[in-house]
C-alpha positions in Angstrom: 51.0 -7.7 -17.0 48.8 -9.5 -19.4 44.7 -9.6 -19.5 41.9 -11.7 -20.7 39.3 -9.9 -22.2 35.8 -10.5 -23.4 34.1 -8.5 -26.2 30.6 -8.3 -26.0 28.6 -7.4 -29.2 30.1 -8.5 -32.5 28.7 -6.5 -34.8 30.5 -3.6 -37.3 31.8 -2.0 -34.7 33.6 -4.3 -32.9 35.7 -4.8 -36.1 37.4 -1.5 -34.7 38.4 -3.0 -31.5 39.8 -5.7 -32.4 42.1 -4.5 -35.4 43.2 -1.8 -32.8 44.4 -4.2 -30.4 46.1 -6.6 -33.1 47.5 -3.7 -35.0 49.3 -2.2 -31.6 52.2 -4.5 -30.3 51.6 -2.8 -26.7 47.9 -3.9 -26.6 48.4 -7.1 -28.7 51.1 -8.1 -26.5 48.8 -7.2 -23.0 45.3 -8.2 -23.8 44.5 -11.7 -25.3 40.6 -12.0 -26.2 39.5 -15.4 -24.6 35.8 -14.9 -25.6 33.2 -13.5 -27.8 29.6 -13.1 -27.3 26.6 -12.3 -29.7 22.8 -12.9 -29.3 23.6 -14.0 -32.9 26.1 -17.0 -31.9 27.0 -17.2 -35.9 27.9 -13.9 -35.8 30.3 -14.2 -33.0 32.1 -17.2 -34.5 32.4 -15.6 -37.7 33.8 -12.5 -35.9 36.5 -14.6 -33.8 37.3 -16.2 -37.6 37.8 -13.1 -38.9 39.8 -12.1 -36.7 42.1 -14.7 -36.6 41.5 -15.7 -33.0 41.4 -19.0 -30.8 38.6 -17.3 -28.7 35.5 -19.2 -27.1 32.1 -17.8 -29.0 28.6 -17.6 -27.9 25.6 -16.0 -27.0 25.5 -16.2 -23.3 27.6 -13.6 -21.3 27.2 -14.6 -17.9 28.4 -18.3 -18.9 31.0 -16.7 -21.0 32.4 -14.6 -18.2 31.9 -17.5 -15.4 34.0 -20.0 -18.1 37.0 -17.4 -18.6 37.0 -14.9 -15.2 37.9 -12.4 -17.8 40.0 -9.5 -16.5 38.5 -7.2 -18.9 35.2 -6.8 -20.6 34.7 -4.9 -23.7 30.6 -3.8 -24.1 30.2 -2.9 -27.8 26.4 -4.1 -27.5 23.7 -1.4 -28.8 23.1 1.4 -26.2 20.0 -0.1 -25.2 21.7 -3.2 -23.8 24.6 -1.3 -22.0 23.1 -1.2 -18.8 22.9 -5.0 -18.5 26.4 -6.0 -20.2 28.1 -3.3 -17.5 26.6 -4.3 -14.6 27.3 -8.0 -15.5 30.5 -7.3 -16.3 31.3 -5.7 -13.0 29.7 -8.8 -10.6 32.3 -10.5 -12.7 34.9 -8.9 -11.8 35.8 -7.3 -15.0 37.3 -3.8 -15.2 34.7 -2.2 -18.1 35.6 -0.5 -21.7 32.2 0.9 -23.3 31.2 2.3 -26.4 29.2 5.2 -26.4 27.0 6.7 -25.3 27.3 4.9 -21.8 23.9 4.9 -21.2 20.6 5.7 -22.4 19.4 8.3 -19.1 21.3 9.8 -16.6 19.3 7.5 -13.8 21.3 4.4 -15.4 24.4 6.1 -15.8 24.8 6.8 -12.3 23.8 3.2 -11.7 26.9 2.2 -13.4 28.9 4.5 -12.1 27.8 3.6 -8.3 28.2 -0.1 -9.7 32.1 0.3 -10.7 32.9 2.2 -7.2 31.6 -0.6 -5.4 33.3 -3.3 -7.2 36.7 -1.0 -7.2 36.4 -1.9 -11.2 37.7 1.1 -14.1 34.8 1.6 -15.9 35.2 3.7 -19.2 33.9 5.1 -22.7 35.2 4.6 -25.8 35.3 8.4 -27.3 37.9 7.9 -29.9 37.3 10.6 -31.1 39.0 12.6 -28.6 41.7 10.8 -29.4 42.8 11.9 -32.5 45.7 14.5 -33.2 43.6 17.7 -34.6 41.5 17.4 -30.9 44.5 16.9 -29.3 46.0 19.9 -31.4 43.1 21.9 -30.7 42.8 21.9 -27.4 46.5 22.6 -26.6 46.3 25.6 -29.0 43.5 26.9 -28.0 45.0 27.0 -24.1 48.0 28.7 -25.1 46.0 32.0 -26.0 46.8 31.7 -29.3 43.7 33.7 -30.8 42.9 35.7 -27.7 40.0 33.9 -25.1 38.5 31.6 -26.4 34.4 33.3 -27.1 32.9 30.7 -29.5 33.0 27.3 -31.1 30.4 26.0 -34.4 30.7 22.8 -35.6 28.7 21.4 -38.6 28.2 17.6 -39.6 26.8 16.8 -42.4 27.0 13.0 -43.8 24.6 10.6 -45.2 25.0 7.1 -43.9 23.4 4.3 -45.0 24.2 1.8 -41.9 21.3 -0.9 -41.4 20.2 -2.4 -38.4 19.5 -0.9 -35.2 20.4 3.0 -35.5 17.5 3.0 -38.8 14.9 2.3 -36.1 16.6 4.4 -33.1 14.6 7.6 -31.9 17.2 10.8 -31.5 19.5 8.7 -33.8 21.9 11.5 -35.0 21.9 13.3 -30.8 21.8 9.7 -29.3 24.4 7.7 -31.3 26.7 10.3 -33.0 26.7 13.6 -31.7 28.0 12.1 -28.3 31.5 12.4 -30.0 31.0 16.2 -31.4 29.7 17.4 -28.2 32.4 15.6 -25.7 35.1 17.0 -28.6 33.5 20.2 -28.1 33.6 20.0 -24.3 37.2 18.6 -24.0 38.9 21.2 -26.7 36.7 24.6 -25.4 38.2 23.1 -21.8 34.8 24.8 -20.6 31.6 23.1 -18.8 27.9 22.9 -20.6 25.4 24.7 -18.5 22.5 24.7 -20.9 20.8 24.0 -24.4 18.2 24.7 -26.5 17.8 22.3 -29.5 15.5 21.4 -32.4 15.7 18.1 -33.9 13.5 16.9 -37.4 13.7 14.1 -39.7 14.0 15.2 -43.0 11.7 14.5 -46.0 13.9 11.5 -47.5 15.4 10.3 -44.6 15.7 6.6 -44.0 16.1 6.7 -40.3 12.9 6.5 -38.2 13.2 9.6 -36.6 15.5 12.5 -35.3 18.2 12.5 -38.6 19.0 16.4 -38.2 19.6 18.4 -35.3 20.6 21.7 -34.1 21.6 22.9 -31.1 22.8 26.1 -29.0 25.1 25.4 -25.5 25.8 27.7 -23.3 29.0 27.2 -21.6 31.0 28.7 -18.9 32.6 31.9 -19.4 30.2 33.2 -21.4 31.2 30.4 -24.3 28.5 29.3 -26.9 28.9 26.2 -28.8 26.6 25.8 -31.9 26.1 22.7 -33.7 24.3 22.3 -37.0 24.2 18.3 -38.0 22.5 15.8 -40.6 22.6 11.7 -41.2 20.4 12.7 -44.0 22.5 14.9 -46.1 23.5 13.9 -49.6 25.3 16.1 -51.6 28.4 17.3 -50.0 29.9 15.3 -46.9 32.2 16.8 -44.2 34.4 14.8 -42.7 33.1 12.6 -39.8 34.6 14.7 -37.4 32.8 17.9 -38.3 34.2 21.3 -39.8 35.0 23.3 -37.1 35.3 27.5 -36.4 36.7 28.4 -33.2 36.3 32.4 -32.2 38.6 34.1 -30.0 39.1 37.5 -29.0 42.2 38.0 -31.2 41.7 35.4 -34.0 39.9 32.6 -35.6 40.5 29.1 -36.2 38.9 26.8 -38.8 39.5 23.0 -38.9 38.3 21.1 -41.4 38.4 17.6 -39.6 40.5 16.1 -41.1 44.1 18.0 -41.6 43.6 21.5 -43.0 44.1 24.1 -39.9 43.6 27.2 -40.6 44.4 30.1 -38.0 44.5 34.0 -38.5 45.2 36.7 -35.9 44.2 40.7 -35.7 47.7 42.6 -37.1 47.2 45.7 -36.6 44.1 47.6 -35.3 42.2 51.0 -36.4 41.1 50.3 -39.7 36.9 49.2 -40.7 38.6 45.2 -40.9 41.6 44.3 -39.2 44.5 43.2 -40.6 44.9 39.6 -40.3 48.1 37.9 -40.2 47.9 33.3 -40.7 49.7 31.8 -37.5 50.8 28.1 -37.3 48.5 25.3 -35.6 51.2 23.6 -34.2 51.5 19.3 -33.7 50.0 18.0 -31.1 53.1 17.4 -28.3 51.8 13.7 -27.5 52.2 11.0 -30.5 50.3 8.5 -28.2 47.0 10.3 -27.4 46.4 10.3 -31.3 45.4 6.7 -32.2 42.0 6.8 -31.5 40.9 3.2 -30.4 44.2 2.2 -29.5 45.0 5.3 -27.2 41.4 4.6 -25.1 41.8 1.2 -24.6 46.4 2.3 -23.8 45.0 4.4 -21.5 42.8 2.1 -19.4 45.0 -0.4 -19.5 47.5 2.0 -17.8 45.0 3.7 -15.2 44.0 0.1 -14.0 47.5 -0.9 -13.6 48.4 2.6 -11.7 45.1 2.7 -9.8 44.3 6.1 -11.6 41.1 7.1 -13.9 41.4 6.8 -17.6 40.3 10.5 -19.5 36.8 9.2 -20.2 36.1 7.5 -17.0 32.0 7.0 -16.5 32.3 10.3 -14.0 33.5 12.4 -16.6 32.1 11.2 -19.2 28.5 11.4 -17.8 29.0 15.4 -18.6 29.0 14.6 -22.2 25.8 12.0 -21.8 24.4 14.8 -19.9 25.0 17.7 -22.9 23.4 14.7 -25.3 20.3 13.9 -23.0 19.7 17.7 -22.5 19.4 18.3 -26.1 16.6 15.9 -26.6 15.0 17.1 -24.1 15.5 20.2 -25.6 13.8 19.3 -28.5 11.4 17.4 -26.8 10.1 20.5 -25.4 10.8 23.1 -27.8 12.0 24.8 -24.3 15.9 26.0 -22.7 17.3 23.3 -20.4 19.8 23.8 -17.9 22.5 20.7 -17.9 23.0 19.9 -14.1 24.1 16.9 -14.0 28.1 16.8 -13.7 28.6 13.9 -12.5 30.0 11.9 -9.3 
């Protein structure tokens, strides 16, 4: 089966969509892009140029989606516009592929998701990050017991981006727009639920975002997990990788990942002494090639759940946990205060 498809939002990061689906011959070969839209029509032209497609450009989605009955709709808009471009996208008749976060409260991401279940539409997040083989790796490690039960995970991000546009003027920038992916990793690889945060968040003397460049956080999860996360936009000087570097605690072992390909694992050999003996065990592959390809295996994946009628990984009703992990931190450090993360979706 083949699909028309409309991207909405042509800016840097729809650059990632597109080469994803032209650089896969089983999305390339599915999904034919009939239209781009832009409030910057220029920019959507140039995009579709780039590109090295035939598509119809604009700034007008509704006409754009009335002129093509486009099968699928691609929202890559800022998060302040996703509410709209969904919702328009399902009275269309569109089955919905987001970027993150997929929406800016929990009140409008219910909206969306009550909006797909009554148009029978997929609608889904883009967290490519969980698709790439250390999470993958991870998480199947970490449920085979390797290191014992799993007791804690720390994660620390530290960059210093220099992007432009709308994220230097965002409030919560780093929480809102980036930590989406750490904390839905963190979720998806512990295999545990969030049940509460505390949080502080600051802008650093030198930052050039308008607020919120730094955060810190505590989640409590179930069984007694706790996930820390320690994170900068504003940190010059010595970068980790955009995934994080990662410690995961267990009660036999530790794991360190370095995100990117250095995996690190020692176990207790031997017992008795002031510090155990530690023997180094092996992080093995992750068992599924195709869950590794970050953009490619999202958008794979909901093209396969809407042609089997199941729910992609990062369906809105799963992926409203991870909104809710995100929104509970700022509130966290909005009140200086504990908050308990109820909301686990529908």
């Amino acid at each position: 089966m083949t699909y028309t498809a409309v991207l909405a939002g042509c800016g840097a990061m729809s650059k990632g969509w597109l080469e994803a689906i032209k650089r896969v011959p089983a999305l390339s070969e599915k999904i034919k892009v009939v239209g781009l839209v832009d409030l910057d029509a220029e920019l959507a032209a140039t995009r579709a140029a780039e590109a090295g497609l035939s598509a119809a450009t604009g700034n007008d989605l509704e006409a754009m989606l009335s002129a093509t009955k486009a099968d699928l709709l691609f929202d890559v808009v800022p998060p302040s516009a996703r509410k709209d471009v969904v919702l328009s996208g399902l009275a269309h008749g569109c089955h919905v592929l987001s970027e993150k976060p997929m929406a800016v409260s929990l009140r409008d991401a219910d909206e969306l998701i009550a909006a797909a279940r009554a148009a029978g539409r997929v609608h889904a997040i883009v967290q490519n990050r969980r698709y790439i083989e250390g999470v993958r790796r991870i998480r199947a490690f970490l449920e085979s017991g390797a290191i014992g039960t799993l007791t804690s995970l720390h994660c620390d991000f530290f960059l210093a981006p220099h992007f432009g546009g709308f994220r230097d003027e965002m409030e919560h920038v780093l929480l809102l727009d980036m930590a989406i992916h750490t904390f839905d990793a963190a979720r998806f690889m512990a295999g545990r639920v969030p049940l509460a945060v505390y949080a502080q968040e600051s802008n650093p003397a030198g930052s050039w975002y308008a607020q919120g460049a730094s955060a810190n956080a505590i989640f409590e999860f179930s069984d007694g997990v706790i996930f820390n996360y320690r994170g900068s936009w504003a940190a010059e000087g010595a970068p980790t990788s955009w995934e994080g570097n990662w410690r995961f605690i267990g009660t036999n072992g530790t794991l360190l990942w370095d995100g990117a390909e250095q995996f690190t694992a020692h176990v207790v050999d031997g017992e008795g002494k002031f510090l155990s003996d530690l023997r180094p065990i092996e992080v093995p592959p992750s068992a599924d090639e195709s869950q590794t390809h970050g953009h490619a295996s999202v958008i794979a994946e909901f093209l396969v759940a809407i042609e089997n009628g199941t729910q992609p990984e990062t369906v809105g009703t799963d992926n409203i946990k991870s909104l809710g992990m995100v929104l509970a931190a700022i509130e966290s450090a909005t009140t200086q205060a504990r908050v308990e993360i109820n909301h686990q979706g529908a």
